[in-house]
N, C-alpha and C positions, 0 to 999 in steps of 0.2 A: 504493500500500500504506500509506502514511502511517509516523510513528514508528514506530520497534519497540517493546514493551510495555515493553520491559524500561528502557529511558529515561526516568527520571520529568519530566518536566519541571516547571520553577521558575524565578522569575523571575530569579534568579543564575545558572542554568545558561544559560540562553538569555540572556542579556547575555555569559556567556562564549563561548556558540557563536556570536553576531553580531559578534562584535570577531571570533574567531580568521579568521571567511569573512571579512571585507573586509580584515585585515592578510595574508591568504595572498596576494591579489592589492589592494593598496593603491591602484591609479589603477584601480580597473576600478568605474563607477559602477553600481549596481544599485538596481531598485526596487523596492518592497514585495513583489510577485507571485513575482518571480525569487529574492528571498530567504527569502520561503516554502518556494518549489517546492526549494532548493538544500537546504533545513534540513528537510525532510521533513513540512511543516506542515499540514496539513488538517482540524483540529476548528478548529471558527469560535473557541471558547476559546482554542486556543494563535495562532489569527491573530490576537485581540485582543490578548493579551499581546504578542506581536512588533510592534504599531502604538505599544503603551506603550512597551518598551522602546527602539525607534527612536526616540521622539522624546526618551525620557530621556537616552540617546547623544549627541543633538543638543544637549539642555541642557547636555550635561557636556563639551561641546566635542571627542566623541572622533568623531563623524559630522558631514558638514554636510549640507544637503538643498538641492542643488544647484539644482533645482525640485520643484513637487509631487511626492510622492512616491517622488521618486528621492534615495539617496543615496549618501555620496562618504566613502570613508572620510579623514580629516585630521589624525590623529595624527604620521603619519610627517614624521620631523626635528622636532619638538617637543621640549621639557626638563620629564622631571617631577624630583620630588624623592619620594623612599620610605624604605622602610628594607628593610636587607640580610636576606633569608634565606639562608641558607649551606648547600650540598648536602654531602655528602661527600664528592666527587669534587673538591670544590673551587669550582666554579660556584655560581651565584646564580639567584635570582628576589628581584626587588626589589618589594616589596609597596605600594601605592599608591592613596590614595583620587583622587590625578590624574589615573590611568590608566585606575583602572576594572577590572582585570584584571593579572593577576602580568607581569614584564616579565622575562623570560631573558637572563642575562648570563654569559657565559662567562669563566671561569677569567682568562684573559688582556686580558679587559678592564674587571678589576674594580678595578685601580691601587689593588691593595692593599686596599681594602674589605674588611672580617670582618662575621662575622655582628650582626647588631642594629645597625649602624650606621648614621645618617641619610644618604644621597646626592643629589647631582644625578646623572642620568644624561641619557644624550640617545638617542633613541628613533628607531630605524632600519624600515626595511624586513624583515619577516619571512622566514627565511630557510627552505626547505622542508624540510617536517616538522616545524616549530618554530613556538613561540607569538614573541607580539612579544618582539621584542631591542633590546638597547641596550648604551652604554658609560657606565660613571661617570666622571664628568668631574668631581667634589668631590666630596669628606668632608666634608661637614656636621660633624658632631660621632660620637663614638669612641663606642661602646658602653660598653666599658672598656676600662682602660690597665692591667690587671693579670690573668695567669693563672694558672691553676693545675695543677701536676700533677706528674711525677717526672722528675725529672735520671736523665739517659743521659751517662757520661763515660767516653771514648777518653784515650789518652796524649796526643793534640795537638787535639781540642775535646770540646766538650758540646753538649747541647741539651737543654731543656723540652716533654717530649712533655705536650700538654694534656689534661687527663682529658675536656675537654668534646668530642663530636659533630659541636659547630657549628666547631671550631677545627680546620682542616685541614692546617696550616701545623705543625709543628716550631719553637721558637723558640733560634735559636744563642744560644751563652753563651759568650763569651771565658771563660777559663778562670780570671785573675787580676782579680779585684774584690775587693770591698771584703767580701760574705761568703762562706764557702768555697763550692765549687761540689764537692758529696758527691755520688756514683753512687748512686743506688738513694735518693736522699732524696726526700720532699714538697717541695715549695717552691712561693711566690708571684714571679710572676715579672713585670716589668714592660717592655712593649716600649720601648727609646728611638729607634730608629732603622728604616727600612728602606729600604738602599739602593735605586735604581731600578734594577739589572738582576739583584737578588739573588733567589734563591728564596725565601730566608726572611727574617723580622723577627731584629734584634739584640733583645738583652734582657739586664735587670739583675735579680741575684736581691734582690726586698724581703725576703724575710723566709723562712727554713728552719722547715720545719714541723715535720719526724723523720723516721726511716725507713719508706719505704712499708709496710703492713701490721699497722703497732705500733697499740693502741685508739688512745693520744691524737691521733698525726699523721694521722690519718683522720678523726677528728673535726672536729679545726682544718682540714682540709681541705675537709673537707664546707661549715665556714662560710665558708670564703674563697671556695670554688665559687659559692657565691652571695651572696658581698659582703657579708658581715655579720660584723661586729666582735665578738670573742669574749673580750677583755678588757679593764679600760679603762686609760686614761693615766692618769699618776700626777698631772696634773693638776686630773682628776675625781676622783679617790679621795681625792686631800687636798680638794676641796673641800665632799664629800659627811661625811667627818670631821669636818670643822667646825661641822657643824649639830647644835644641841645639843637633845636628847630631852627636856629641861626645858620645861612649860608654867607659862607666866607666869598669875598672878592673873586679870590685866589681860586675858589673850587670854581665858581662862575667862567671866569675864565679858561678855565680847561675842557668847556662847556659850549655846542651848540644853544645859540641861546634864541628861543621860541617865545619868548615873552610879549614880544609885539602883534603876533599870530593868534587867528580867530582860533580859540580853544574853549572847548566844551568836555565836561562829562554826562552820562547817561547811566545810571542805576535806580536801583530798586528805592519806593517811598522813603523805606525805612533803614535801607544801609548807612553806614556811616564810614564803611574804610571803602576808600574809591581807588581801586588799583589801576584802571584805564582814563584817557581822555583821547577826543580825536581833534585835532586842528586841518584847518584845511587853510588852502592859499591861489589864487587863482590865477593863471599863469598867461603872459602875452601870446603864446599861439596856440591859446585855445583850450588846454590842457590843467591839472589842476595837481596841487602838490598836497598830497595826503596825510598826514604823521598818526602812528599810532604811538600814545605816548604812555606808557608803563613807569609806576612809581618804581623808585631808585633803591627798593631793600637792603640792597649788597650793600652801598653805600653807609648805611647806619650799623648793619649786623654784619658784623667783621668776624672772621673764619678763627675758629677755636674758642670766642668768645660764650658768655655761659646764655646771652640771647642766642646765640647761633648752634652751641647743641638744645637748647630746649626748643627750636624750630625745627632741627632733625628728629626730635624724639616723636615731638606730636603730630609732624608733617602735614596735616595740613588743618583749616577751619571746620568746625563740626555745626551744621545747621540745623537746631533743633526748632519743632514746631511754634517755640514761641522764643528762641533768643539766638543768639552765634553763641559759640565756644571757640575764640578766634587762636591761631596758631601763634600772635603774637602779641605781645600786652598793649593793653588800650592806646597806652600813651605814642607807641608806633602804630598798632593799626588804623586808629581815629585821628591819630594827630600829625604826628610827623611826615612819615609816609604817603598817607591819605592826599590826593588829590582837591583839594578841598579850594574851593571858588574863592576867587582876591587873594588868593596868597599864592606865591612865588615857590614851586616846587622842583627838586630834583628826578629826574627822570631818566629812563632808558628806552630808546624811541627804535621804532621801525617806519621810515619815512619813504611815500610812496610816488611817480609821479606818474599821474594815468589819464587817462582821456575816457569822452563819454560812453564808451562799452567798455569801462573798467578794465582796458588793456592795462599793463603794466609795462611803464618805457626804462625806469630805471626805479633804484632803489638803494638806502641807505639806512646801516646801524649804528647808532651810537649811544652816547652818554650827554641827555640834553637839562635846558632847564626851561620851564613852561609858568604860562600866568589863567589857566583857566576864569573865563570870562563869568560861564554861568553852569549853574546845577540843576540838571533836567532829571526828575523821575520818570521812567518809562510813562507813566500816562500823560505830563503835561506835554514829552517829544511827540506822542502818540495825536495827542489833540491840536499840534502845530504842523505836523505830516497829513493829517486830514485835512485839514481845513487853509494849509498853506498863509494861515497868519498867526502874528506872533514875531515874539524876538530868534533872531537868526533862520525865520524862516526860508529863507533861500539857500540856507547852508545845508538845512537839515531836508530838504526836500530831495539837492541834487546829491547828498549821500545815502539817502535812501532809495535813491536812485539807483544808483553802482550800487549799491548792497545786494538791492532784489534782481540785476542783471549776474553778478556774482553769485546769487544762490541761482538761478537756473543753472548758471554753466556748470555747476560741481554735479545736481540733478542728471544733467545732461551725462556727463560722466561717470553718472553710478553711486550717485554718495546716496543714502537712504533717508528720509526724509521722519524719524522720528521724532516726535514731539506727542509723550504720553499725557493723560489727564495727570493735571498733580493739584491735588486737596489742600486745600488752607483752612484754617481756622478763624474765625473772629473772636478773640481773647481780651476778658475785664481784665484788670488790675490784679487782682487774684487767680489769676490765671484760667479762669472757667471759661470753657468753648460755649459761645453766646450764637454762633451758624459756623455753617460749613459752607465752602466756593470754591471754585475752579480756577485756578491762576488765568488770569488770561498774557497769551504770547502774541502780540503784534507786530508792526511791521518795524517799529520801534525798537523791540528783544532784538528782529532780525537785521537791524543797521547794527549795533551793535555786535552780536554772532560773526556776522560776516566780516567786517574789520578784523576781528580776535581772529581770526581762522586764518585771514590773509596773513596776516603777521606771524602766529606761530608757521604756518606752512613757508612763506620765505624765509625766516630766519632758518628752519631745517632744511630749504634748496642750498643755502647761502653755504650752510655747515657741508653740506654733505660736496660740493664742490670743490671745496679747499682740499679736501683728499687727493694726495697724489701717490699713483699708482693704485696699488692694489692695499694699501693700508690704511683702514676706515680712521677717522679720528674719533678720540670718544667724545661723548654727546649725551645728553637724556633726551629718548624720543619719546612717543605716547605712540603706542603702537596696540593695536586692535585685528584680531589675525581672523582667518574667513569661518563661516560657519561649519557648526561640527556638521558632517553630513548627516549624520544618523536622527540628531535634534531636529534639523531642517527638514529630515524625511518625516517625521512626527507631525511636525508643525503643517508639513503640505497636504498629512493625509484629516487631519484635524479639519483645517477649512474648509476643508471639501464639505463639508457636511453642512456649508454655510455657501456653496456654490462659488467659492472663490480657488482657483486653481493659479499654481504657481509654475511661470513658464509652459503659458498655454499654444506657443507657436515659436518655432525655430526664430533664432537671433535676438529673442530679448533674454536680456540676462536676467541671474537671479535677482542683482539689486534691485535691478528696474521693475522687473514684476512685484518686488515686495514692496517698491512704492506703488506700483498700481492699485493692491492691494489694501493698502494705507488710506489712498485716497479714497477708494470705495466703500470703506468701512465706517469714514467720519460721518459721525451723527444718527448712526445706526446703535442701538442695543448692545448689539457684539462687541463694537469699537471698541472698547477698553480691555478688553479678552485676549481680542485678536492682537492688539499691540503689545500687552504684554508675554504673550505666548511667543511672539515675534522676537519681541526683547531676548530672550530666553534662550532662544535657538542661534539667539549670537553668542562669539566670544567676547570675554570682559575687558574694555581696553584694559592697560597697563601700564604702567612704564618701564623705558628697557633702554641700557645700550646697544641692543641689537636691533637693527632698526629690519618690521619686515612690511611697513606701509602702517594704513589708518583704511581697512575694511569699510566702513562704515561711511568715510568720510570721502572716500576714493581717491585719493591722497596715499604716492609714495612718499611722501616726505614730511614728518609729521612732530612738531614739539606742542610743548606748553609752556609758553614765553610770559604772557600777559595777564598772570595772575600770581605775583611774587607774593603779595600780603598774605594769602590764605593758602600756599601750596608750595610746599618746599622745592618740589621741582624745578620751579620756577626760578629761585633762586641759584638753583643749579647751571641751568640754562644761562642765565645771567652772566655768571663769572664764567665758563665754558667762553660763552660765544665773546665776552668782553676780550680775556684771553687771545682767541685767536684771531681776533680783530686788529691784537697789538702783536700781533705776528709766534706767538708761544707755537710749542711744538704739542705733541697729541700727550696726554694724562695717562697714569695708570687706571685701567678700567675697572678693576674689582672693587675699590671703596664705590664707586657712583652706579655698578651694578648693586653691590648690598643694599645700598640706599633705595635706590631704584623699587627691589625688590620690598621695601620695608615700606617706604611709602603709598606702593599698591596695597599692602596688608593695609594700613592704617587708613585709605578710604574707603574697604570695602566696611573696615569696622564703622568708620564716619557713617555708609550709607545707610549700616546696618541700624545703628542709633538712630536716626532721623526718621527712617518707616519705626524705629520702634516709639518712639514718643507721636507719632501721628497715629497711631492703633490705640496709642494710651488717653491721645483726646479724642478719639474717636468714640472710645467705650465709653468715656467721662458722658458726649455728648448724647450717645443713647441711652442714660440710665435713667431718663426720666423718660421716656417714650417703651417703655415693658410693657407687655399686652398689646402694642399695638403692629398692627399690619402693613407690611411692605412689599410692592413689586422687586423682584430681583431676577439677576440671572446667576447660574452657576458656574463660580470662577475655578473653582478646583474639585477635583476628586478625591477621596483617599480612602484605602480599606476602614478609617474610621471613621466617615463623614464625609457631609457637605460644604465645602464653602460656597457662602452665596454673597454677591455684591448687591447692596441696596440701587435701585435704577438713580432715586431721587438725588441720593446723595454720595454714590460712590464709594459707601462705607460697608468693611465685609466683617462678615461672623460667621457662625459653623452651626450646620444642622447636625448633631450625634448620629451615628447610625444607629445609635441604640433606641433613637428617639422616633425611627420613620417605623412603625410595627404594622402596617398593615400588611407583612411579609417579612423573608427571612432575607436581607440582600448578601450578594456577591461582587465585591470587587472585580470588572474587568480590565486589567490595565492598559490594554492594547486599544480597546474604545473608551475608556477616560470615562467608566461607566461605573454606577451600582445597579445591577443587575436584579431584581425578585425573584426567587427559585419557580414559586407556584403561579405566580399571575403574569409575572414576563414584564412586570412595568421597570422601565430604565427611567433613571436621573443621569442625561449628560452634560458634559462640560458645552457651557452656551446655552442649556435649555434656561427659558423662562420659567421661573415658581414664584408662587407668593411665602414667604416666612413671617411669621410672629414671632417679635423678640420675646425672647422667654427669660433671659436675663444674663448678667453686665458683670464681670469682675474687676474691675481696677488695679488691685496686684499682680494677676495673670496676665492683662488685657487682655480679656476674653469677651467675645458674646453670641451667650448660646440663643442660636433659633430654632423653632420647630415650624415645620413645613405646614402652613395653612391650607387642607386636605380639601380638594372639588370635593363636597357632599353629591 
């Protein structure tokens, strides 16, 4: 009969089906025919694939080939090293590019292992019904040595129950330390000990956050949940004090000086550090001279300086629902640095000189000084680009001009056109979500977009030219690499089911169809589904000295110049390109790779914190709206529920599967489905349902719905 259809096969799945047959029975040697015929193989396609995979097993030393065509599996009693996934039950799968396949480790032979931790384990005999197993035998290094979440306290102990998933464990708290130990409080809590026959870790409390449920100690919470520092020491604050706002003569003149030049900034209502400005100059044949003007960071945060590693620690600005967590103290981000209207600033410019189809005829980098004239928030540019009156309206019209000629031509080239739904709050004084709204992106956002994109993308043509021969210089680029195929194959068969087909005729590419896509979804129900399912199935940009393009942007040549104040990279880029401006030779590459690599960790934590405090005023705002009734669609599936997104307001919760009983359901994973055994009714990803909130946690950010039943 061969596979069943419903099995897709792939080369990862069938690497995972040949490890799990030879570790079921590990001394039993088999040959290529036998493990066909066992794995159900019969298109000459998947028997080719199983000849690759065999002998790629062989290279990775998890098979041996005892003779032609026969082989032996050889893993068992071997030591890899992984890192810890942590179940909720307690147990593990240790995750392993030495393995090859996840490695099952039970509860009791984890010696103490927590989640994300690097190990040795040592690699046994499969036990039945189970994938390979093993015991840790070392802790490599700790994930972290700090948790978070809320004191439980008895008359004779306590304990730290962790907010996190991956934390299965309780952690005891003697009672008499050094800060109080309060019931019902937040606190960070830091493991010191764990005895060997104890259930649980000891622990010390670092630091009380406040009482669970209050805005602030949920906040601070949220950034301790993912390790980022939410004020600084008073060590950086007086040394950030120190720097004095006074521009010397002396520095001036070493200085293109832009002062006399029509200069603007353009940001948000309520920012206060202004990292960009644009000036423009109008030129006798006809032609116009462009500047993008970036505050001068490097300039104040001088290298080995104790602002300059607490810039590298934090790497970049953390934007929470209702404040910043800025990468650099007030006194630079808001004041010195900050581009800020009538005052006379230091900067580092990418100066442009182009004509009305925003060709580019030439171009220059340097180290400038600027007089911004006036301070536009996206909606009053927004309201002086519509209606073409207003202060510097001529200036801002014919750069929104170039702007939207420069966003076709990237289009045209395959850059993908996202721009997801992003939720706002309206927040009192006390911090309580008073509504909920949709950012809105105009053509305003996109004069601005488009400038930052030109700038970063030239400075990395500029960089990557100075190269001679065959020896790259180093550099920080922002690089974004193409979609996994397997995720994309997901995602293509997904919309199908919404009539949208990707690459429905020879010679459009993928980008271009997944802007089609894009386009035909806005204002539709799915739209938010569909975009972020899209999201999903891309890779995560990065940053990299390796430079392998900007995917997304369709751009081989790709930095992040134009935002020193909140993003370390930036400042990278900075002294790099200042450097070989002034003629330096190429850098040792592994410090600004580490970094590199560090500073993508720390936005994904950033972005992680920001969706987590918008779920946290999300719950805040429906906890007076319980009992009542909402249109939604369903945004996820999982063997344990529903998520469903509210239509009205863009805000999601979880239907229990325990909760839908008019049947017994089944997860299907392949259709993104709960399935009913007896009556056949499916819940899919996209269907339309009504939910009744049924109710709201605030320390979980949870909230549970139950599916409003057609009587």
């Amino acid at each position: 009969m061969g596979r069943p259809k419903k099995s897709r096969l792939t080369k990862k799945s069938l690497i995972q089906e040949v490890i799990d047959l030879f570790s079921a029975a590990p001394n039993t040697p088999l040959n290529y025919k036998q493990i066909a015929a066992k794995l159900s193989l019969q298109h000459g396609a998947h028997k080719q694939l199983l000849n690759t995979v065999l002998y790629e097993l062989v290279d990775m030393q998890l098979l041996e080939e005892i003779y032609r065509g026969k082989f032996k599996f050889r893993f068992q009693g071997a030591y890899i090293q992984g890192t810890v996934d942590m179940t909720a039950s307690g147990s593990a799968y240790i995750i392993s590019n030495d393995a090859g396949t996840d490695v099952f480790v039970s509860r009791e032979n984890l010696m103490n292992a927590l989640h994300g931790d690097e190990v040795k384990v040592y690699v046994f005999a499969r036990r039945k019904g189970r994938k390979m197993e093993g015991e840790v035998v070392e802790i490599i290094q700790r994930a972290r040595e700090t948790f978070v979440g809320t004191i439980e306290r008895s008359e004779r102990y306590a304990f730290l129950v962790s907010d996190s998933k991956n934390m299965p464990f309780d952690i005891f708290l003697p009672l008499y330390q050094e800060k109080p130990v309060k019931h019902g409080y937040r606190a960070i809590v830091r493991i010191v000990e764990w005895p060997k026959r104890a259930k649980n870790p000891v622990g010390e409390i670092v630091e009380l956050l406040g009482k669970a449920g209050e805005h602030e100690s949920e906040i601070h919470t949220i950034m301790a949940e993912f390790e980022l520092p939410y004020h600084f020491t008073k060590e950086v604050e007086e040394a950030a004090e120190d720097l004095s706002d006074l521009i010397s003569d002396q520095e001036i003149a070493q200085r293109k000086d832009f002062r006399s030049v029509t200069c603007f900034t353009i940001d948000p209502e309520d920012a206060k550090d202004f990292d960009d400005a644009l000036s423009i100059e109008y030129l006798e044949d006809g032609r116009y001279r462009i500047g993008v003007h970036i505050a001068d960071v490097t300039h104040y945060v001088k290298p080995d300086s104790i602002l300059e590693k607490e810039a590298q620690r934090r790497a970049t600005s953390v934007y929470l629902v209702d404040r910043v967590v800025p990468m650099l103290p007030e006194k630079l981000s808001n004041q010195v640095c900050s581009l800020r209207p009538n005052e006379d600033k230091l900067t580092f410019s990418a100066v442009f000189e182009m004509d009305d189809q925003a060709k580019v005829y030439s171009e220059w980098f340097g180290r400038t000084i600027i007089h911004s004239q006036r301070r536009y928030s996206y909606e009053e540019a927004q309201q002086v680009i519509d209606s073409s009156e207003g202060d510097l309206n001529r200036e801002l019209t014919l750069l929104n001009t170039l702007a939207q000629t420069m966003r076709q031509q990237r289009f045209k080239q395959g850059a993908i056109a996202f721009d997801r739904i992003e939720l706002k709050f309206k927040i009192d004084e006390q911090g309580k979500p008073l509504g909920v709204y949709e950012r809105q992106h105009g053509t305003a956002n996109e004069l601005i977009e488009e400038f930052m994109l030109l700038a970063n993308r030239k400075v990395a043509e500029w960089v990557h030219r100075q190269e001679k021969g065959s020896k790259a210089r180093t550099f920080v680029y922002r690089i974004h690499d193409k979609p996994d195929p397997e995720k994309l194959s997901n995602f293509t068969n997904f919309i199908q089911r919404f009539g949208y087909v990707v690459n429905p005729s020879e010679g459009e590419s993928t980008s271009h169809s997944i802007n089609r896509i894009l386009d035909q979804v806005e204002g539709k129900p799915e739209q938010n589904i569909i975009e972020t399912l899209a999201v999903r199935a891309m890779a995560k940009a990065v940053y990299s000295t390796k430079n392998i393009g900007h995917y997304g942007l369709s751009f081989p040549h790709y930095t992040h110049f134009t935002s020193p104040i909140r993003r370390y990279p930036d400042m990278m880029v900075h002294r790099l390109l200042h450097a070989y401006l002034e003629g330096a030779k190429s850098f040792d590459v592994e410090p600004f790779e580490r970094q590199c690599k560090h500073a993508s960790f720390q936005e994904q934590q950033a972005a992680m914190a920001e969706r987590a405090s918008i779920k946290y005023k999300a719950v805040e705002f429906m906890q007076d709206k319980v009992g009542m009734v909402f249109d939604g669609i369903i945004s996820g599936v999982t063997d344990w529920g529903l998520y469903v997104e509210i239509v009205e307001n863009k805000i999601e919760g979880m239907v229990p599967i325990r909760e839908i009983d008019d049947d017994f359901y089944y997860f299907d994973e392949s259709e993104y489905s709960l399935i009913g055994q007896r009556k056949g009714r499916a819940f899919r990803l996209g269907d339309a349902v009504k939910v009744l909130i049924n109710r709201t946690n605030l320390v979980k950010k949870q909230i549970d719905m139950l599916l409003a039943m057609d009587e």
